[in-house]
C-alpha positions in Angstrom: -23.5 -11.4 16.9 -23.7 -14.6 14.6 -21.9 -14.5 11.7 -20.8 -16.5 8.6 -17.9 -16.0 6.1 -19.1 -16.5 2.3 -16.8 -16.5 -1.1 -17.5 -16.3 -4.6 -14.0 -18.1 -6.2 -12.2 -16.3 -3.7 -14.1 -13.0 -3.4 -14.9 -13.2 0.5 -17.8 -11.8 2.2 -18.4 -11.6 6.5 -22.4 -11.7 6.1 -24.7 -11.0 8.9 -28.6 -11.7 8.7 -30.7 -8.5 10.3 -34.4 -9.7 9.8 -35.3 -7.2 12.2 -32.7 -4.3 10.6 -31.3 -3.3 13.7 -27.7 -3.7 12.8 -25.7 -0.5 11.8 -22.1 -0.9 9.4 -20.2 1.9 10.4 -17.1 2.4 8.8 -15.1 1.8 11.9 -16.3 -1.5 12.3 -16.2 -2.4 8.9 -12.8 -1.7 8.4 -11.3 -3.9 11.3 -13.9 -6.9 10.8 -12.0 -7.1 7.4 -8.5 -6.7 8.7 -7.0 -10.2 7.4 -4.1 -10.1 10.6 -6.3 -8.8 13.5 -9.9 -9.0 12.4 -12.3 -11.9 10.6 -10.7 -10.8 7.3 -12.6 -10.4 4.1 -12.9 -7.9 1.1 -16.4 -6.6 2.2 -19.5 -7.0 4.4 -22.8 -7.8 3.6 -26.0 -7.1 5.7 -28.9 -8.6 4.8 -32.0 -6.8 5.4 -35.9 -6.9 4.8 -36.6 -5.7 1.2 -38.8 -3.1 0.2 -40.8 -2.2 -3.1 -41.1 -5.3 -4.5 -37.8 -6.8 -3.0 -38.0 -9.8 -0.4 -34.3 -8.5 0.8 -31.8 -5.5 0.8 -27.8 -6.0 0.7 -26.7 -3.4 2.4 -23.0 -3.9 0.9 -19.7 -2.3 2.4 -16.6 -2.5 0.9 -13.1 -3.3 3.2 -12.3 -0.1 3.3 -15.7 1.4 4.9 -17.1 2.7 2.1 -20.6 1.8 1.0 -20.9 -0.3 -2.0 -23.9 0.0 -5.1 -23.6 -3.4 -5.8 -21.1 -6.6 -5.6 -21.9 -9.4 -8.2 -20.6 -12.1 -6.4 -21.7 -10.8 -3.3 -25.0 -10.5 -4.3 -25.2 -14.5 -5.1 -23.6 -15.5 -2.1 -26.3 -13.5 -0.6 -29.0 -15.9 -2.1 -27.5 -18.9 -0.6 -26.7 -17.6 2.7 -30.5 -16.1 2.8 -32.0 -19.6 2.4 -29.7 -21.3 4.8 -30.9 -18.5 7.4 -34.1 -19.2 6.5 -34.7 -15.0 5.4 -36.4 -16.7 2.1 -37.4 -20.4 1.0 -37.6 -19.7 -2.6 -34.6 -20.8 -5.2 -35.5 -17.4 -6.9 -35.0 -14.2 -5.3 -35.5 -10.7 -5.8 -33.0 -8.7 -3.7 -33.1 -4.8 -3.5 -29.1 -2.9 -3.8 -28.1 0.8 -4.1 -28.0 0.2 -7.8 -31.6 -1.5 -8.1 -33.4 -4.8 -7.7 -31.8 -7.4 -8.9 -33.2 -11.3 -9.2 -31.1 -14.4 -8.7 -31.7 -17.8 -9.1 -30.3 -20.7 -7.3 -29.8 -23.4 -9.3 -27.5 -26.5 -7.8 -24.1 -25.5 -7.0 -24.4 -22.2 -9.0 -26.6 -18.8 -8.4 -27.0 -17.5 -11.5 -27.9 -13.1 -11.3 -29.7 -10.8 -13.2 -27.7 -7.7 -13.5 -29.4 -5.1 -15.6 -28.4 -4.0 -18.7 -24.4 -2.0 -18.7 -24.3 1.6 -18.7 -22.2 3.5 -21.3 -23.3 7.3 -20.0 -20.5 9.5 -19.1 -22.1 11.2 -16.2 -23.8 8.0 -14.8 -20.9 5.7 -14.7 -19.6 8.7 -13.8 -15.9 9.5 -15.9 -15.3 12.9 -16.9 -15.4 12.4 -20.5 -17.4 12.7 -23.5 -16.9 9.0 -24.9 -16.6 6.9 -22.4 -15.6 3.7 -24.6 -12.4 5.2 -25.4 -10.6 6.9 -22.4 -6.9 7.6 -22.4 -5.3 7.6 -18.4 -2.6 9.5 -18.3 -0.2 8.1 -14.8 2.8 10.2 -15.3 4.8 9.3 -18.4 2.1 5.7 -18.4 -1.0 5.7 -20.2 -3.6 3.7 -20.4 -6.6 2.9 -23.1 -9.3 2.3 -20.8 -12.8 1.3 -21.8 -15.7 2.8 -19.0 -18.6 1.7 -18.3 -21.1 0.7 -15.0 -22.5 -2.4 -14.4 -23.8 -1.3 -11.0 -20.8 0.4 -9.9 -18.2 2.5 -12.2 -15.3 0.6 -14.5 -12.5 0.3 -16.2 -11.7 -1.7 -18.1 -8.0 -2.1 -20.1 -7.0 -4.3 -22.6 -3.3 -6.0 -22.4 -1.0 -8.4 -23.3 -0.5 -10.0 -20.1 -2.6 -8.8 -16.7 0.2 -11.0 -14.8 2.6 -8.2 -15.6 0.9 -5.4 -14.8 2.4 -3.7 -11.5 -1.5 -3.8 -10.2 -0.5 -2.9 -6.4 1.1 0.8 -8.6 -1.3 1.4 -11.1 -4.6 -0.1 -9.4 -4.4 2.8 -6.5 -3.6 5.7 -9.2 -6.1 4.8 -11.9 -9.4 3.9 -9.1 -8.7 7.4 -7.5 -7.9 9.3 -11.0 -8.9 13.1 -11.5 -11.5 11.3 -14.4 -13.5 9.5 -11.9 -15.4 11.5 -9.3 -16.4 8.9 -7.4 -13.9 6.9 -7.6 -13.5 3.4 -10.2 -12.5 -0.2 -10.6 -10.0 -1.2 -12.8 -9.6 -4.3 -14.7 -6.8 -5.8 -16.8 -8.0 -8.1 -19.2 -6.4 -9.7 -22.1 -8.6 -11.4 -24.8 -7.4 -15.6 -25.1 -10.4 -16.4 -27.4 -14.0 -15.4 -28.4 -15.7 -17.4 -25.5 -12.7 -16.7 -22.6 -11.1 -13.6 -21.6 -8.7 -13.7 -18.4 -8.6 -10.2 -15.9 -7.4 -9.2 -12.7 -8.8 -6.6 -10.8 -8.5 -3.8 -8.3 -11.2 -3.0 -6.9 -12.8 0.9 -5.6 -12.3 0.3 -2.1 -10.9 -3.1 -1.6 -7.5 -3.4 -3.6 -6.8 -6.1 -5.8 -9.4 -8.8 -4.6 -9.5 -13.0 -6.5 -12.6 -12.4 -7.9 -15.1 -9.0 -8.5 -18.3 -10.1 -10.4 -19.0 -6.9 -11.8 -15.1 -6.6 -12.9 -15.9 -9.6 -14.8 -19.2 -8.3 -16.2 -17.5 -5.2 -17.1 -14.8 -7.3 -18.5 -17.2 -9.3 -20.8 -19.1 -6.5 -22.1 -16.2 -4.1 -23.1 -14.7 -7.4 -25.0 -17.8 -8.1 -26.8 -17.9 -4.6 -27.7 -14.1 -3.8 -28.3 -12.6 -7.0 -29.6 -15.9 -8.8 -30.3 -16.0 -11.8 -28.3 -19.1 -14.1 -28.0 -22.3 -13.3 -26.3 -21.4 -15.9 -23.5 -18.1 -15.7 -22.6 -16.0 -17.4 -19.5 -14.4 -14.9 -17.2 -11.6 -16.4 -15.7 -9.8 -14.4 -12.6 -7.0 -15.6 -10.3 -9.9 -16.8 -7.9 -11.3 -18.8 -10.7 -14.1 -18.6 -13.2 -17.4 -17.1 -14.0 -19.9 -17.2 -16.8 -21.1 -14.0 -18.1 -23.9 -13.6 -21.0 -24.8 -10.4 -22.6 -26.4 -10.3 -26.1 -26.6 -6.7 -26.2 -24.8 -4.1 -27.8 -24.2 0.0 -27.9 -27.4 0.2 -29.6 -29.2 -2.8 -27.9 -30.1 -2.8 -24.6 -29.9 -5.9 -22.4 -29.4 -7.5 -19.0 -26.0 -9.0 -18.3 -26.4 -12.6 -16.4 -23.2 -13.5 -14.3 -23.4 -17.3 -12.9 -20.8 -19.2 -10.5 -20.6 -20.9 -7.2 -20.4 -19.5 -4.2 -19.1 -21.2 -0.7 -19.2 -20.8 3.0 -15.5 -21.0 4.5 -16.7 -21.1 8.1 -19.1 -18.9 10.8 -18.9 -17.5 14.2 -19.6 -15.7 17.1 -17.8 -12.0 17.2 -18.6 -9.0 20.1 -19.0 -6.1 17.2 -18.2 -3.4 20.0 -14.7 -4.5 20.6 -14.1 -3.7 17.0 -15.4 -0.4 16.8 
């Protein structure tokens, strides 16, 4: 089976084209194609699929650890490029079905800029097991957190700090994605606020540890700043991977779409027999 390896600043994808959506990711497989020592290595894979209702192509996402993803922001837009170069679509705009809805991207040079849909604030659809999800207190032991919740096509967290550097991520990462608040599980993001256009985060992420980049980490990230701390409506995200560009002129009250832009690369592509691996 043909394959190519994708990243967005870092965030690394093994992406397969399925025009004909024959191909099956079962957990198995997943997991050792993304083993960095005896596998291709890579935080997640991506299947890319005919589209349906309205959508020209599906991203059928899993994430390293075989579980399936809603949605991966830079994932998503390395999709867009990797679809053209296959040949899947011709267009530099491209509407793209996920478990967390269609979303439309739009290549544009060295960038792919995506529409993500407007950020979630509802308890019981981000979910978290509380009844205001913009103030969460997670409790680790004798550590707690502040965390600010939200979805922006998967479930977040996002808390503030003074440096993310210093956080003991490989600990806390683990305890807070699997916490009793979140029943399906969260990402977490440690963000500090350096001025009103950048804020600077790491990231673990639900089902593939502490990853360079997480696109919507950083839209997460962006939002809860411009709602918490009041940053600007376009705001650079910058991760240990590099940066991103996230715009969001909404608010608690407004609803809007969140637009995440960056570049995305291909590192290399292959051949690989998928039934040795499972």
């Amino acid at each position: 089976m043909r394959f190519e390896k994708w990243h967005g600043i870092g965030n690394d994808f093994i992406m397969f084209a399925d025009p004909d959506d024959r191909l099956t990711l079962d957990p198995v497989t997943v997991k050792a194609l993304c083993d960095r020592r005896f596998g291709i290595g890579a935080d997640g894979v991506i299947r890319v699929a005919p589209g349906i209702d309205g959508a020209e192509l599906f991203m059928d996402y899993v994430n390293s650890d075989g579980s399936q993803g809603e949605m991966c922001g830079n994932g998503i837009r390395c999709l867009a490029v990797f679809a053209r170069e296959q040949g899947l679509t011709t267009s530099d705009q491209i509407k793209v079905g996920t478990r967390a809805g269609l979303k439309v991207l739009w290549i544009e040079g060295d960038q792919v800029r995506v529409d993500m849909g407007p950020p979630d604030f509802r308890a019981e659809k981000i979910p978290v097991r509380t009844e205001d999800p913009l103030h969460v207190e997670i409790s680790l032991g004798t550590d707690v957190f502040q965390a600010t919740c939200l979805a922006t096509g998967n479930p977040h967290a996002v808390i503030f700090v003074d440096e993310p550097d210093r956080v003991p991520l490989a600990n806390v990462g683990p305890a807070i994605e699997r916490h009793k608040l979140f029943p399906n599980r969260t990402n977490a993001e440690f963000v500090v606020v350096e001025s009103p256009d950048r804020i600077r985060m790491r990231v673990w992420e639900r089902g593939s540890g502490e990853t360079l980049a997480c696109g919507t980490g950083a839209c997460a990230a962006a939002v809860a700043a411009r709602v918490i701390k009041g940053t600007n409506e376009r705001v650079i995200v910058a991760l240990p991977g590099g940066e991103l560009e996230v715009e969001w002129a909404g608010s608690i009250d407004k609803e809007a779409s969140i637009f995440l832009s960056g570049p995305v690369a291909k590192s290399f592509e292959g051949d690989v027999d998928l039934a040795s691996f499972a």
